[in-house]
N, CA, C and O atoms as a GROMACS GRO file, in nm:
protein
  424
    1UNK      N    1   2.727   6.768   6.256
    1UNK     CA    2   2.776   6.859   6.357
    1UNK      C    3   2.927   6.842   6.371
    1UNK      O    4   2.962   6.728   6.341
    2UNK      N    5   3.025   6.923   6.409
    2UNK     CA    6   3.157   6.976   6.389
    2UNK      C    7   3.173   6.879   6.564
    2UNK      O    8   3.113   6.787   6.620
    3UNK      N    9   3.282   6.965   6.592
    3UNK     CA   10   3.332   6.926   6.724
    3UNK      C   11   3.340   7.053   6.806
    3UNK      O   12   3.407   7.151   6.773
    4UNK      N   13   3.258   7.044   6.929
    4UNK     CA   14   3.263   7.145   7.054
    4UNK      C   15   3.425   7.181   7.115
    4UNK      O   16   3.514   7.102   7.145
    5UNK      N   17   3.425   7.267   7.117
    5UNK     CA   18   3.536   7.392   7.168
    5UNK      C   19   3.549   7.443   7.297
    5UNK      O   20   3.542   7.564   7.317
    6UNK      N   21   3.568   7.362   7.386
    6UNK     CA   22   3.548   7.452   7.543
    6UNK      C   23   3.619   7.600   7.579
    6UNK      O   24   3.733   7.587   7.625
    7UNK      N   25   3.585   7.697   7.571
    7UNK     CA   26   3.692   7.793   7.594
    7UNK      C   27   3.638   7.908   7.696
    7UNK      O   28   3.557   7.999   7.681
    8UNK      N   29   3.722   7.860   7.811
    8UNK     CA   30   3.732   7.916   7.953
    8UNK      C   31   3.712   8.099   7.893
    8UNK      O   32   3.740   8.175   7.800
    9UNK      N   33   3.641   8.092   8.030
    9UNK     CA   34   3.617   8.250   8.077
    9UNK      C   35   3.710   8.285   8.178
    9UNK      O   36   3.769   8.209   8.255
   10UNK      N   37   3.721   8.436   8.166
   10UNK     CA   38   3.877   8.443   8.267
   10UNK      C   39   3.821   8.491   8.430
   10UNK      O   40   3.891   8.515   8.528
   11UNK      N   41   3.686   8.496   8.420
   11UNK     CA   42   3.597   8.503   8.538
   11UNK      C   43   3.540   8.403   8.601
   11UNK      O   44   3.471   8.425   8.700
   12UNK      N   45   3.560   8.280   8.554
   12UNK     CA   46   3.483   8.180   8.582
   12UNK      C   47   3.409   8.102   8.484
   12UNK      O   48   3.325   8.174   8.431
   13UNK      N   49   3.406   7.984   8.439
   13UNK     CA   50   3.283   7.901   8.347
   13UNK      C   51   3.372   7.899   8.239
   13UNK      O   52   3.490   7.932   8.223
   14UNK      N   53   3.247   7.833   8.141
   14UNK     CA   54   3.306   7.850   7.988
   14UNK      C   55   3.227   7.869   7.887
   14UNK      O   56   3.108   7.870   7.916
   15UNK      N   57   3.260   7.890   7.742
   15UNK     CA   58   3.210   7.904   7.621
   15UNK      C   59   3.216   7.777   7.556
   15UNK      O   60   3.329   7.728   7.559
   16UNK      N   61   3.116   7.698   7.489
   16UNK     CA   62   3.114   7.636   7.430
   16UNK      C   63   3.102   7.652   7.277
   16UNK      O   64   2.992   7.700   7.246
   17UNK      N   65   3.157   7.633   7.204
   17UNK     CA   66   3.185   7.711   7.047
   17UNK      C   67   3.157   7.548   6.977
   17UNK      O   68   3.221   7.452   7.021
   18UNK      N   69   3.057   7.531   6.866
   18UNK     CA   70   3.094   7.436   6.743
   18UNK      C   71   3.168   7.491   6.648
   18UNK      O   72   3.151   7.600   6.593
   19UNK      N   73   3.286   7.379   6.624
   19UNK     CA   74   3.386   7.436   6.507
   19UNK      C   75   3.405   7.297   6.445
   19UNK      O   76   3.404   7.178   6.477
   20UNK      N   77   3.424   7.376   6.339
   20UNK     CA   78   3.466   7.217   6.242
   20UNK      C   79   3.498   7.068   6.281
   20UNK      O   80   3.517   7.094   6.400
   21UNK      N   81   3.510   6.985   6.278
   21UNK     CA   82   3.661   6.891   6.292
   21UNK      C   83   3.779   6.905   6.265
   21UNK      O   84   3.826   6.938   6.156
   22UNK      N   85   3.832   6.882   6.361
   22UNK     CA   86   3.995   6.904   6.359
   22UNK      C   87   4.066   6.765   6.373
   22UNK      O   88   4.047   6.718   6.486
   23UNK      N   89   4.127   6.701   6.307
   23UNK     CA   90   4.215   6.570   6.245
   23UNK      C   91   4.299   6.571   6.390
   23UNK      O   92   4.315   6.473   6.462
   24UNK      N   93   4.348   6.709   6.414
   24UNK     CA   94   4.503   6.665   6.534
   24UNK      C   95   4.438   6.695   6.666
   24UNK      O   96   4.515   6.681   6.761
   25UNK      N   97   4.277   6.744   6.704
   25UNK     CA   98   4.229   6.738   6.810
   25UNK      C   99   4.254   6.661   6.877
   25UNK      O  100   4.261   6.545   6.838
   26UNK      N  101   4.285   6.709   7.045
   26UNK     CA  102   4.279   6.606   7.116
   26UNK      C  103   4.163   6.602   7.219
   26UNK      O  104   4.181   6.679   7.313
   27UNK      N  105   4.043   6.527   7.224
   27UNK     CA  106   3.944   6.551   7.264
   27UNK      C  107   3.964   6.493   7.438
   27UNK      O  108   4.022   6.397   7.488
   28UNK      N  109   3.882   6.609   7.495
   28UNK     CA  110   3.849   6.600   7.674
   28UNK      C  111   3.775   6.502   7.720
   28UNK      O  112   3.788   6.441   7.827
   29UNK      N  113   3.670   6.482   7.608
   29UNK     CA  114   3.595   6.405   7.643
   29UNK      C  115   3.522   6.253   7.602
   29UNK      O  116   3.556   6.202   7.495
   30UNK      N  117   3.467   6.214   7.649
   30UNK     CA  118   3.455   6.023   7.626
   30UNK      C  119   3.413   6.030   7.497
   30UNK      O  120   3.467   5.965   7.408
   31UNK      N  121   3.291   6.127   7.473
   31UNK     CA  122   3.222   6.164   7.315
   31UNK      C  123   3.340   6.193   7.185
   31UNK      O  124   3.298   6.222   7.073
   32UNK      N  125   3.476   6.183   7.212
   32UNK     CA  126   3.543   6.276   7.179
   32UNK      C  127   3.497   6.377   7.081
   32UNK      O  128   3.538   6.339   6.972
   33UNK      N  129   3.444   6.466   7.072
   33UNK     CA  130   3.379   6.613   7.026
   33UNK      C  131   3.390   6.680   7.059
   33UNK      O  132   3.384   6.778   6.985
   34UNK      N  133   3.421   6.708   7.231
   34UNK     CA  134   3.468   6.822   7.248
   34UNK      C  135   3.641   6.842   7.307
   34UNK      O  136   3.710   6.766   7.377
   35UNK      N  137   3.668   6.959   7.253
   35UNK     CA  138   3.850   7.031   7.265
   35UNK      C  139   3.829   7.138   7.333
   35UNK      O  140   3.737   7.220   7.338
   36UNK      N  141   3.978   7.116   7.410
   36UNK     CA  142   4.002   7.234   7.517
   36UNK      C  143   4.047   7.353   7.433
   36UNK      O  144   4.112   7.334   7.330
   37UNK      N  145   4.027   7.433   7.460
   37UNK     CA  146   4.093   7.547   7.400
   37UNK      C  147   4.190   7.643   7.515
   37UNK      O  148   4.176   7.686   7.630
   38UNK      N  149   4.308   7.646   7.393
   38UNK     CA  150   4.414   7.692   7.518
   38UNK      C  151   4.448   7.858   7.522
   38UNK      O  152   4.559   7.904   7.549
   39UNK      N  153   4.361   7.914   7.499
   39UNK     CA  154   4.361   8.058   7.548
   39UNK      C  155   4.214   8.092   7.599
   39UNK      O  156   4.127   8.061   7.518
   40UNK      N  157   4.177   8.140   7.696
   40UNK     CA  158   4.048   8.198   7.734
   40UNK      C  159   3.925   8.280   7.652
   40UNK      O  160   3.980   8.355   7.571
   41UNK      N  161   3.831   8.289   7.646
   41UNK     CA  162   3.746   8.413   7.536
   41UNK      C  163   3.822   8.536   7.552
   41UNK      O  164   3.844   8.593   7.445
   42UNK      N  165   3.860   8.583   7.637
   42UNK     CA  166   3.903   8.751   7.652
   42UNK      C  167   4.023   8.741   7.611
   42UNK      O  168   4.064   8.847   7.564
   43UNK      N  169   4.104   8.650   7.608
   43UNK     CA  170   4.293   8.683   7.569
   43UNK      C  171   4.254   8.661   7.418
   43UNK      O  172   4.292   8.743   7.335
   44UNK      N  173   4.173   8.541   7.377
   44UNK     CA  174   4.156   8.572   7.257
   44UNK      C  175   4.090   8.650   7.121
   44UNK      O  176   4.111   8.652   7.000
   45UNK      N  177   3.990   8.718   7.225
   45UNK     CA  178   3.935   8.873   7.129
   45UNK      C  179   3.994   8.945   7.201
   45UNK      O  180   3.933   9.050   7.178
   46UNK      N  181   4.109   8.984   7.310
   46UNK     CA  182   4.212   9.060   7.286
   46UNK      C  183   4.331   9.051   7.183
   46UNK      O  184   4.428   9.125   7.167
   47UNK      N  185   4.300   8.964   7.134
   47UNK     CA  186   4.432   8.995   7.021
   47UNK      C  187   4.333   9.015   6.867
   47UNK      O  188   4.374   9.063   6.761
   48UNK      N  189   4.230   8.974   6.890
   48UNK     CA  190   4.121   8.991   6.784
   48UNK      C  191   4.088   9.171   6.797
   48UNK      O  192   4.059   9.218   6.688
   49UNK      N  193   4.090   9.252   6.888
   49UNK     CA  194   4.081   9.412   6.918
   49UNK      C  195   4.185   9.447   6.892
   49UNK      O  196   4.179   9.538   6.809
   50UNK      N  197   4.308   9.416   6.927
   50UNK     CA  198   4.472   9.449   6.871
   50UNK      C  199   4.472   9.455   6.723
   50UNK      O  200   4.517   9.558   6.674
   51UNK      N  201   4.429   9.362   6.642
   51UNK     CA  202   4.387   9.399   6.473
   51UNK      C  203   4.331   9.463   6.453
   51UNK      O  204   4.368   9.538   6.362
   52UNK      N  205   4.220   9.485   6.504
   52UNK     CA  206   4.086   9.635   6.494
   52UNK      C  207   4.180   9.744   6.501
   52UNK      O  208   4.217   9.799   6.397
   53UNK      N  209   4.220   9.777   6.608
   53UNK     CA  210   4.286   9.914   6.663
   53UNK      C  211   4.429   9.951   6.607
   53UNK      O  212   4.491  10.057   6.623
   54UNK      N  213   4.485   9.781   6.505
   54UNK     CA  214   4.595   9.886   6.411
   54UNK      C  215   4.549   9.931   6.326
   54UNK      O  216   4.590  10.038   6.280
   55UNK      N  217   4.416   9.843   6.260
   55UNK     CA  218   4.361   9.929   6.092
   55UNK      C  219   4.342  10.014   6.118
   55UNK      O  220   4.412  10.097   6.061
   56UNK      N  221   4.246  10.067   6.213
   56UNK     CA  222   4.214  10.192   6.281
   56UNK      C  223   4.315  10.318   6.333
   56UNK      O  224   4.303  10.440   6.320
   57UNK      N  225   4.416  10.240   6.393
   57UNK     CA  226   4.533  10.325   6.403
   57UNK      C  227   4.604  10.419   6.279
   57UNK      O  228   4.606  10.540   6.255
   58UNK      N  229   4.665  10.295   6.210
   58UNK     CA  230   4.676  10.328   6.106
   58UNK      C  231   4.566  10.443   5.960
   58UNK      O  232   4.627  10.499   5.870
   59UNK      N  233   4.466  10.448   5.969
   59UNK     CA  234   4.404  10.474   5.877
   59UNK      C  235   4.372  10.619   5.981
   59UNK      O  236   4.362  10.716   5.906
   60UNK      N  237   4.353  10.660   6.133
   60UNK     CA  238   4.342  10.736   6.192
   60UNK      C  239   4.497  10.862   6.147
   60UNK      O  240   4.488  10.984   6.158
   61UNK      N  241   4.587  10.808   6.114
   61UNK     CA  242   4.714  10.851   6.104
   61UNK      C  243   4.744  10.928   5.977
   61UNK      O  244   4.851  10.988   5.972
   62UNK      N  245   4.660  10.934   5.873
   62UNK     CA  246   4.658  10.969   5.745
   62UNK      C  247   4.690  11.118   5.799
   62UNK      O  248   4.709  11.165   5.911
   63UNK      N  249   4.686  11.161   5.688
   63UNK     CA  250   4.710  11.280   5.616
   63UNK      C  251   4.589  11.389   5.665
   63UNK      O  252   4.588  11.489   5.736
   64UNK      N  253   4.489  11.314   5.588
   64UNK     CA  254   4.364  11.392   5.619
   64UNK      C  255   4.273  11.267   5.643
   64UNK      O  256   4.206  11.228   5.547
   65UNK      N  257   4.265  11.204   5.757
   65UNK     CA  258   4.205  11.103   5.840
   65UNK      C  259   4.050  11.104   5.766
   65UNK      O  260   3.993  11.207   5.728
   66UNK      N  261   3.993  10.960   5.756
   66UNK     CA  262   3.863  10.954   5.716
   66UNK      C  263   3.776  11.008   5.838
   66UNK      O  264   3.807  10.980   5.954
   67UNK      N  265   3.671  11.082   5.808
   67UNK     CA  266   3.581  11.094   5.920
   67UNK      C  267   3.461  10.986   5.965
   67UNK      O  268   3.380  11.016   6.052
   68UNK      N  269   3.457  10.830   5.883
   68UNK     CA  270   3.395  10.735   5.906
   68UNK      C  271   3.483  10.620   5.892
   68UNK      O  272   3.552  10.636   5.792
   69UNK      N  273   3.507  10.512   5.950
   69UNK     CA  274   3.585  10.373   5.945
   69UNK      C  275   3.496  10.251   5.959
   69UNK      O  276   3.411  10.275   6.045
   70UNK      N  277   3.485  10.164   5.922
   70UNK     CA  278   3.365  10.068   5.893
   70UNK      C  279   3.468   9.955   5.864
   70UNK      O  280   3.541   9.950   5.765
   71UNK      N  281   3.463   9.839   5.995
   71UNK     CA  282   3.628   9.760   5.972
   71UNK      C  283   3.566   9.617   5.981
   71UNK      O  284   3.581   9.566   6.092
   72UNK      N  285   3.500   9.542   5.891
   72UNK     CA  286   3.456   9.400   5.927
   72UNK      C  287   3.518   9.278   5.882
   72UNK      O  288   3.570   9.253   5.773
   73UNK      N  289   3.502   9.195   5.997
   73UNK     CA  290   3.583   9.077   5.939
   73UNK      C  291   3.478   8.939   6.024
   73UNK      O  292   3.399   8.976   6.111
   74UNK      N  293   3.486   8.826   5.999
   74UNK     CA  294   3.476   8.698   6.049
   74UNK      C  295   3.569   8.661   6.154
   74UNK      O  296   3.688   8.693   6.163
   75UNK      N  297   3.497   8.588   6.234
   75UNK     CA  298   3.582   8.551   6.321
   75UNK      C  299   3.568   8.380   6.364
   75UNK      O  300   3.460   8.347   6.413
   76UNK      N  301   3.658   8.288   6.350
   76UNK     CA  302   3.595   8.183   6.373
   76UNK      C  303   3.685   8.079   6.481
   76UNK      O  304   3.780   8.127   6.542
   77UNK      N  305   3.656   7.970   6.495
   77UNK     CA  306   3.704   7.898   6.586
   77UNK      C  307   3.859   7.783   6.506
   77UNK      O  308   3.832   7.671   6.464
   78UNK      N  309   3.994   7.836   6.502
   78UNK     CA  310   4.058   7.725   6.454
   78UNK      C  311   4.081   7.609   6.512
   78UNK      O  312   4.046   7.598   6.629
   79UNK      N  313   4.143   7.498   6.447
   79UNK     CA  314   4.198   7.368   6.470
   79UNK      C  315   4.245   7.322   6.610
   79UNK      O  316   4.229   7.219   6.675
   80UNK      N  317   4.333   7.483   6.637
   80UNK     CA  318   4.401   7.489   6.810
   80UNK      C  319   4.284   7.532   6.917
   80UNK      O  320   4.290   7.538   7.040
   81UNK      N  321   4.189   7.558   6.839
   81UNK     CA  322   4.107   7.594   6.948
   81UNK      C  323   4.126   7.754   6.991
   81UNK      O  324   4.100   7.784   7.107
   82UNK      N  325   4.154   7.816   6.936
   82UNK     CA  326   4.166   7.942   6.905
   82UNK      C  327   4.073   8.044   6.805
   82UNK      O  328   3.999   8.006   6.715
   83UNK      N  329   4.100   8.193   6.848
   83UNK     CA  330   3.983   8.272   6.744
   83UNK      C  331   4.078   8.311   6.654
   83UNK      O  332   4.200   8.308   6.674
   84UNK      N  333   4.015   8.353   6.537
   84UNK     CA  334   4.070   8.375   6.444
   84UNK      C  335   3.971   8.475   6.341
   84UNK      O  336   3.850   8.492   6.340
   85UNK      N  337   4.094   8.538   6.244
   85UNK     CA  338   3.982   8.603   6.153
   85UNK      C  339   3.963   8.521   6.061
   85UNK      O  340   4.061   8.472   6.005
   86UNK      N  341   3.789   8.476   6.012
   86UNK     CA  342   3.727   8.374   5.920
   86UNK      C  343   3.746   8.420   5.816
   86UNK      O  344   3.742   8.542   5.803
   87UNK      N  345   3.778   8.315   5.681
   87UNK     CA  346   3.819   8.306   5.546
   87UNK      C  347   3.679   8.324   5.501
   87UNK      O  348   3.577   8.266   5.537
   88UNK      N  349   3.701   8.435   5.398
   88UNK     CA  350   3.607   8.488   5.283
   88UNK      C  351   3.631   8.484   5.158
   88UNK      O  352   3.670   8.594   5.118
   89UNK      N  353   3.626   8.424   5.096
   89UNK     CA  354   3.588   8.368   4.926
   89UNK      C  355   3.787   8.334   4.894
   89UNK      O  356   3.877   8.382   4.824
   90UNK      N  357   3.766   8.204   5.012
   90UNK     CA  358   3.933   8.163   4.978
   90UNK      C  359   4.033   8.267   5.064
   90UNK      O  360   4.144   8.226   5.097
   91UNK      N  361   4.005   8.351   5.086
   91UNK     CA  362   4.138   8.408   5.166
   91UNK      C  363   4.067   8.474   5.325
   91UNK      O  364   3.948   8.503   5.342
   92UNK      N  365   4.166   8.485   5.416
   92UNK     CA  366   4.174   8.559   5.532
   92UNK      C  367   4.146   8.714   5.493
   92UNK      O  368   4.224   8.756   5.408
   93UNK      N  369   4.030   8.827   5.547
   93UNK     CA  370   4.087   8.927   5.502
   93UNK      C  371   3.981   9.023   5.628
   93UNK      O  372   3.910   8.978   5.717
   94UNK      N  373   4.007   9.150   5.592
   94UNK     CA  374   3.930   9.253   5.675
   94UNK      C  375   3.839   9.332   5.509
   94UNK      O  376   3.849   9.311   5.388
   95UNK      N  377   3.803   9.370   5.546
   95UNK     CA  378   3.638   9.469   5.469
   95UNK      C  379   3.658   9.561   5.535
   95UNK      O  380   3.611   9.573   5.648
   96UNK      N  381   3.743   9.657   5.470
   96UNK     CA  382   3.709   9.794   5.536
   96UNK      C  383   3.693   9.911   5.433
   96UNK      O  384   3.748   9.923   5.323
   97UNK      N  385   3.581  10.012   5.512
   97UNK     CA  386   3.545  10.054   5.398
   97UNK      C  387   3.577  10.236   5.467
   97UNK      O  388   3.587  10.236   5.590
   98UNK      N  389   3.589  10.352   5.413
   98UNK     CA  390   3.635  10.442   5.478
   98UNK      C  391   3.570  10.594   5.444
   98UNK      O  392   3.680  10.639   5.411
   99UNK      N  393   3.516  10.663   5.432
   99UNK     CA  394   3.442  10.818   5.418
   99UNK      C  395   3.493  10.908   5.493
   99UNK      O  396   3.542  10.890   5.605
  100UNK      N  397   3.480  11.044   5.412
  100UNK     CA  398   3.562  11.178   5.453
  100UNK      C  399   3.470  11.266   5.405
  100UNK      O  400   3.476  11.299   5.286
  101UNK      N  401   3.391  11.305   5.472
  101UNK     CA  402   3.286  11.455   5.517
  101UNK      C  403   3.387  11.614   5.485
  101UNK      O  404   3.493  11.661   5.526
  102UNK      N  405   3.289  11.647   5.396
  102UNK     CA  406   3.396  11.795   5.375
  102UNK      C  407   3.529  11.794   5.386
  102UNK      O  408   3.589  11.862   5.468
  103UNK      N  409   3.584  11.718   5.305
  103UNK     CA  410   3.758  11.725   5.320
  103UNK      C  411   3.768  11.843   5.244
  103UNK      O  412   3.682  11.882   5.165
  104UNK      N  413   3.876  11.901   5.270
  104UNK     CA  414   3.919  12.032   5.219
  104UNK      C  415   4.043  11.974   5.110
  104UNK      O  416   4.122  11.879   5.114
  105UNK      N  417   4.017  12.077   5.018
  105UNK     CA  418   4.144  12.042   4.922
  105UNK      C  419   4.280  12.129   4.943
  105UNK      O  420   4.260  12.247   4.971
  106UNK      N  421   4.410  12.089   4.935
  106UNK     CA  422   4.544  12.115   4.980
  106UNK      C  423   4.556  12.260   4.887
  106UNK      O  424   4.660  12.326   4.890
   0.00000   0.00000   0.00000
């Protein structure tokens, strides 16, 4: 088992997340296993929705805009105790895949 992740709710309580071991953790507790995490669940899948909504932005912005967007990625717990998008076969990335219903030709 990895090391527990405490990460506050901005309403009250917390999330407990297993994430890896982290070497520069500094653990809360006597077990040392579990780390504070220094942004809340919501500030940090707010910046995890801020990436969604530029691919989306962006790909909304075309020319002749796809009429389907399909945007997946991993998301996991880093070192700082933070979310992040999870590494897929060696690299960081998004999976997005895109369709256009009756596009008309120019």
């Amino acid at each position: 088992m990895g090391q527990l992740v405490r990460m506050p709710l901005d309403g009250g309580g917390e999330l407990l997340i297993e994430a890896p071991e982290d070497e520069g953790a500094i653990p809360v507790s006597g077990a040392g296993r579990v780390v504070q995490a220094s942004e809340s669940v919501q500030k940090s899948m707010g910046n995890i929705r801020a990436a969604a909504e530029a691919v989306l932005g962006e790909l909304r912005a075309m020319d002749q805009p796809p009429s389907k967007v399909n945007v997946e990625f991993g998301i996991k717990v880093t070192g700082e105790a933070n979310l992040a998008v999870a590494k897929s076969t060696g690299e960081a990335n998004f999976k997005v895949s895109i369709e256009w219903d009756g596009v008309k030709k120019g």
